[in-house]
C-alpha positions in Angstrom: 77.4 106.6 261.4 78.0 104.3 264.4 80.4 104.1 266.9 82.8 100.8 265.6 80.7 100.6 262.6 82.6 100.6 258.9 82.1 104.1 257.8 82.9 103.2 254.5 80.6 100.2 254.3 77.9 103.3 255.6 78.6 105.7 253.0 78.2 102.9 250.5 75.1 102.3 251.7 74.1 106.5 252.0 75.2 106.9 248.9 73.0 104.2 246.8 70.3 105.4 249.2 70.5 109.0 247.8 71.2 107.8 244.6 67.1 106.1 244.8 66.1 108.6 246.0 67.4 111.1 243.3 65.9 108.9 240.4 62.4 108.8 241.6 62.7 112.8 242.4 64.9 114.6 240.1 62.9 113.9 236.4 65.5 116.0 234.3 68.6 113.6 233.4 70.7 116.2 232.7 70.2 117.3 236.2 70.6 113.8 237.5 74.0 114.0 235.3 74.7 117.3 236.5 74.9 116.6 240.3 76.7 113.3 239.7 79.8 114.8 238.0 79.9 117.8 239.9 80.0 115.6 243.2 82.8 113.7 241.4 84.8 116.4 241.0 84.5 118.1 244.3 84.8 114.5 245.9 88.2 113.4 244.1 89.9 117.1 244.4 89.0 117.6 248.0 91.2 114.7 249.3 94.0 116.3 247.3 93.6 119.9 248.6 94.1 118.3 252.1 97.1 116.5 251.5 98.2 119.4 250.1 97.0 121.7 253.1 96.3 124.1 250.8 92.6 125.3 251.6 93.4 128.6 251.2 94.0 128.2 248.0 90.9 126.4 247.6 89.1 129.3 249.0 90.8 131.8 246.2 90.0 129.5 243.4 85.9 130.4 243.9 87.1 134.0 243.5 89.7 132.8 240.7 86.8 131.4 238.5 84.3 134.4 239.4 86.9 136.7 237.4 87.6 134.4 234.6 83.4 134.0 234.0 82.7 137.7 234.7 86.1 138.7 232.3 85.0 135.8 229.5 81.8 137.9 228.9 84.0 140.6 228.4 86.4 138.9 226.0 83.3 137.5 224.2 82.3 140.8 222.9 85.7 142.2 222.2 87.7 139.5 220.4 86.9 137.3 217.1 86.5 134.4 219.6 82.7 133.9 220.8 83.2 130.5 222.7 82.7 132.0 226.7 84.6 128.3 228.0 87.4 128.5 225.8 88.0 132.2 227.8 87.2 131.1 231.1 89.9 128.0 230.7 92.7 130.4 229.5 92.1 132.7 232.0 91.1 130.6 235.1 94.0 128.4 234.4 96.3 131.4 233.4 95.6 132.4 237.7 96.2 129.2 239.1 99.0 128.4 237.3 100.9 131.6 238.0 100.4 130.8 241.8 101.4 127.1 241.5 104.8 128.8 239.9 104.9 131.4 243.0 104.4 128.2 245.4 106.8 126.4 243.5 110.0 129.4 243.5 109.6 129.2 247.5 106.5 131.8 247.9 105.0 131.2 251.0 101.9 129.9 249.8 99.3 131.8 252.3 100.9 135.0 250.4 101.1 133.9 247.7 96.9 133.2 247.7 96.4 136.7 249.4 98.2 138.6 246.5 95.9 136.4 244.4 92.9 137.0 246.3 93.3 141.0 246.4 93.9 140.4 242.4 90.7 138.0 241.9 88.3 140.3 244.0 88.6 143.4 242.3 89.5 142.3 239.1 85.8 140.3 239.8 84.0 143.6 240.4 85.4 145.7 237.9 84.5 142.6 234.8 81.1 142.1 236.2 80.4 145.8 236.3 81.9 146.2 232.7 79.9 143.1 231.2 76.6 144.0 233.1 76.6 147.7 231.6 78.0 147.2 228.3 77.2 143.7 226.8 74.4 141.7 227.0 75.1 137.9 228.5 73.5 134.5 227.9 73.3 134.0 231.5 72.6 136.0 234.7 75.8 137.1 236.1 74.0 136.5 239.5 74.0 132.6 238.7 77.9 132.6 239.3 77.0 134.1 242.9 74.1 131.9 243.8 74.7 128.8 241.2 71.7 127.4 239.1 72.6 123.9 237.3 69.1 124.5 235.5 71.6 127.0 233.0 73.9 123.7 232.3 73.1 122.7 228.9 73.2 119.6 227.2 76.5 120.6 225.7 77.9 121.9 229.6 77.0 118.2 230.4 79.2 117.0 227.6 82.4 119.3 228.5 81.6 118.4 232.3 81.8 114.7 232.0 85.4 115.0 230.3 86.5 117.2 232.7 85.1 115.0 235.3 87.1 112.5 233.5 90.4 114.5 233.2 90.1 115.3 236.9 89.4 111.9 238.4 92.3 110.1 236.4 94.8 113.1 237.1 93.5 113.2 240.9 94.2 109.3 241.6 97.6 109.5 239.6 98.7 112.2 241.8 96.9 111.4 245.1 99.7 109.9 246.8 102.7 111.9 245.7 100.4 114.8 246.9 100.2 113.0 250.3 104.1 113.3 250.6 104.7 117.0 249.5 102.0 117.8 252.3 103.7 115.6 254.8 107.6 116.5 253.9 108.3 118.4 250.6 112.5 118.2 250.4 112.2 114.0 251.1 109.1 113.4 248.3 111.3 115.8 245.4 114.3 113.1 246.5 111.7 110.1 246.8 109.6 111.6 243.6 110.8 111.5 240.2 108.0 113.2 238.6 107.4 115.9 241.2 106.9 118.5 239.0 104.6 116.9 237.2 102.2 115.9 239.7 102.4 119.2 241.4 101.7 120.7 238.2 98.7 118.0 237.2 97.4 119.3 241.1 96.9 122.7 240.0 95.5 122.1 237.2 92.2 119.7 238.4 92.1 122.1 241.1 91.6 124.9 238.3 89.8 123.2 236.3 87.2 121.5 238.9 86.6 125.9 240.1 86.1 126.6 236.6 83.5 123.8 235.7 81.4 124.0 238.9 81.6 127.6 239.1 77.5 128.3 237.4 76.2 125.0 239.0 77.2 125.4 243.0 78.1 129.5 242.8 80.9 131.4 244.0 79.7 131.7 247.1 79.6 128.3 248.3 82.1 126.4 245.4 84.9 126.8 247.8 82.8 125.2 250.9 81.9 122.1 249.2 85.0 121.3 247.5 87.0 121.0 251.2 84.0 119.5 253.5 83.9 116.2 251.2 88.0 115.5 252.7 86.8 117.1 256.4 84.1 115.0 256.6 86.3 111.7 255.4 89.0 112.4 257.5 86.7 112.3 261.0 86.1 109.4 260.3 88.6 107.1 258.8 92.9 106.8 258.6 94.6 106.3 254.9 94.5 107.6 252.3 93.0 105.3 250.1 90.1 105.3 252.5 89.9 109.1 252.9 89.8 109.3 249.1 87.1 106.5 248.3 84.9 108.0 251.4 85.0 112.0 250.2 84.3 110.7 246.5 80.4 108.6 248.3 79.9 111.5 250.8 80.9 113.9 248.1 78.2 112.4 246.1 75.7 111.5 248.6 75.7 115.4 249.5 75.1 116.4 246.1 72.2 114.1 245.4 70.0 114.2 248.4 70.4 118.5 248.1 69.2 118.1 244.0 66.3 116.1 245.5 65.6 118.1 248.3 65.7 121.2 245.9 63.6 120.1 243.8 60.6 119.1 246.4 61.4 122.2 248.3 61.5 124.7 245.0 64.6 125.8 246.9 68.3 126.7 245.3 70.3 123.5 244.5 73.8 124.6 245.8 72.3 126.0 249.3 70.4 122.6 250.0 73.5 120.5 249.0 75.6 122.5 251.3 73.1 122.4 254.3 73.2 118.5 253.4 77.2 118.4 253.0 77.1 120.7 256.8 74.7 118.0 258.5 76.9 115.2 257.2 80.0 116.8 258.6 78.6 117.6 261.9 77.5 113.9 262.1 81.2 112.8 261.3 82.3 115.2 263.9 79.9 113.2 266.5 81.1 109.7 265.3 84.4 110.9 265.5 84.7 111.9 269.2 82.1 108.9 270.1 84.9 106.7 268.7 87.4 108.5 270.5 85.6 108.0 273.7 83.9 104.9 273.4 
C-alpha cells in the first residue's frame, strides 16, 4: 500500500488477486462460497460497528452467539422443534435486541454489554456442559470455539447467502444514519426521521452476521475479524463511502487468501484468515503514518 497511492484502486486490485488465487486452490465451491459471504458480512457490518463506536458490543456478540448455539442443542432435544437455526435466531436475536432496547432507554452502553457479557459467559458454560453430557449433537461443540466451514452444508450456504443478502441491503440503508448517531445522537433523532428504525435494522445485522459466522470463523476470533475490516479501512482512507467500499475488498481479500492458505498449509481456516486480516492491518498502520509523514 504506497505512500500517495489510491488505496482503494490497491484493494481492488488485492482483492481480484486473492480471488485467483482462491479458484485455482480452494476445489470445494461451497467453500469458495463459504469465505465469500462470510467476508461479506464481516466487511459491510464492520464499517457500521465503527460509526456506531460500539466494539464492545461487537466483542459480546461472539459470546452472544456461543450461548444461543450451545442453548439450540439444548432446545433441540427438549421441544417439538428440531430445526437448531430456527433456535439460535430466536435466541441470539432475543440478546441483542434486549441490549439495543437498554442502549436505547439511556443505558450506558459499555454496561449495558458488561451485564450482557457476565449473562452470555456463563449462560455459555452451563448449555455447553448440559448439551455435551446429555444429548448427542450433529456437530462438535468445539467447532463454535475454533470454527470449521468444512461443517457448513449445502443448505448453511443457502441460509448464508440470504443472510448475506439481508445484511448487505440493511447495512448500506443504514450506513449513514449510523454515521450521525456515532458522531451526535440528539442532532441525527432531530435530522433522522426513521431513527428508530435504522437503529433497530443495526442490531439486527449485527445479530444476525454473530449468529451466521459463528461455526465458520469460531467464537474465539468472530469478534476480531468483524472490527479489523473498518480498522484497517479507516488507516487508510476519509468518508464514509470509502471506508465502507474498502472494509467490504479487504474484508474479502482476508478471507480468501486465509481459505487458500489453509488449505495448502492443512491448517484451521479462521486462524489463517485472521493472521492474514492482522498482516493487512499492520501494513495499513505503516501506510498510514508514511502518509502522515511523507
Amino acid at each position: 500500500m504506497a505512500v500517495g497511492g489510491r488505496p482503494t484502486y490497491i484493494a481492488t486490485v488485492m482483492l481480484l488477486a486473492s480471488l485467483a488465487v482462491a479458484v485455482t486452490s480452494i476445489e470445494r465451491v461451497e467453500l469458495l462460497a463459504v469465505a465469500v459471504l462470510s467476508s461479506l458480512m464481516m466487511g459491510v457490518v464492520s464499517p457500521l460497528i465503527a460509526a456506531r463506536r460500539l466494539y464492545f458490543l461487537a466483542v459480546e456478540s461472539s459470546h452472544m452467539a456461543l450461548l444461543a448455539a450451545s442453548l439450540a442443542v439444548v432446545l433441540v432435544n427438549t421441544t417439538p422443534v428440531k430445526y437448531e437455526f430456527f433456535w439460535v435466531l430466536l435466541v441470539g436475536l432475543a440478546i441483542m435486541y434486549s441490549i439495543g432496547l437498554a442502549i436505547h432507554r439511556g443505558v450506558d452502553p459499555d454496561i449495558a454489554t458488561s451485564i450482557a457479557t457476565g449473562a452470555t459467559v456463563s449462560g455459555s458454560v452451563i448449555a455447553m456442559y448440559v448439551a455435551l453430557t446429555r444429548f448427542r449433537t450433529s456437530y462438535s461443540l468445539w467447532s463454535l470455539i475454533l470454527g470449521d466451514p468444512l461443517l457448513v452444508t449445502r443448505q448453511d450456504i443457502y441460509v448464508l447467502a440470504v443472510l448475506a443478502t439481508v445484511t448487505v441491503v440493511a447495512s448500506l440503508a443504514t450506513y449513514k444514519v449510523m454515521i450521525y448517531v456515532g458522531i451526535d445522537r440528539d442532532s441525527a433523532t432531530l435530522a433522522f426521521s426513521s431513527i428508530h428504525v435504522c437503529e433497530f435494522l443495526f442490531f439486527t445485522v449485527l445479530g444476525l452476521t454473530s449468529l451466521a459466522l459463528v461455526k465458520i470463523v469460531g467464537y474465539a476470533l468472530e469478534h476480531v475479524l468483524l472490527l479489523m475490516p473498518a480498522l484497517m479501512s479507516m488507516n487508510l482512507v476519509e468518508g464514509g463511502r470509502k471506508v465502507m467500499a474498502l472494509s467490504i475488498c479487504l474484508s474479502a481479500a482476508s478471507s480468501l487468501l486465509g481459505f487458500s492458505a489453509a488449505v495448502k498449509l492443512s491448517i484451521a481456516p479462521a486462524g489463517s484468515v485472521g493472521l492474514v486480516a492482522l498482516a493487512i492491518y499492520l501494513a495499513s498502520i505503516v501506510a498510514r503514518g508514511l502518509r502522515r509523514h511523507g
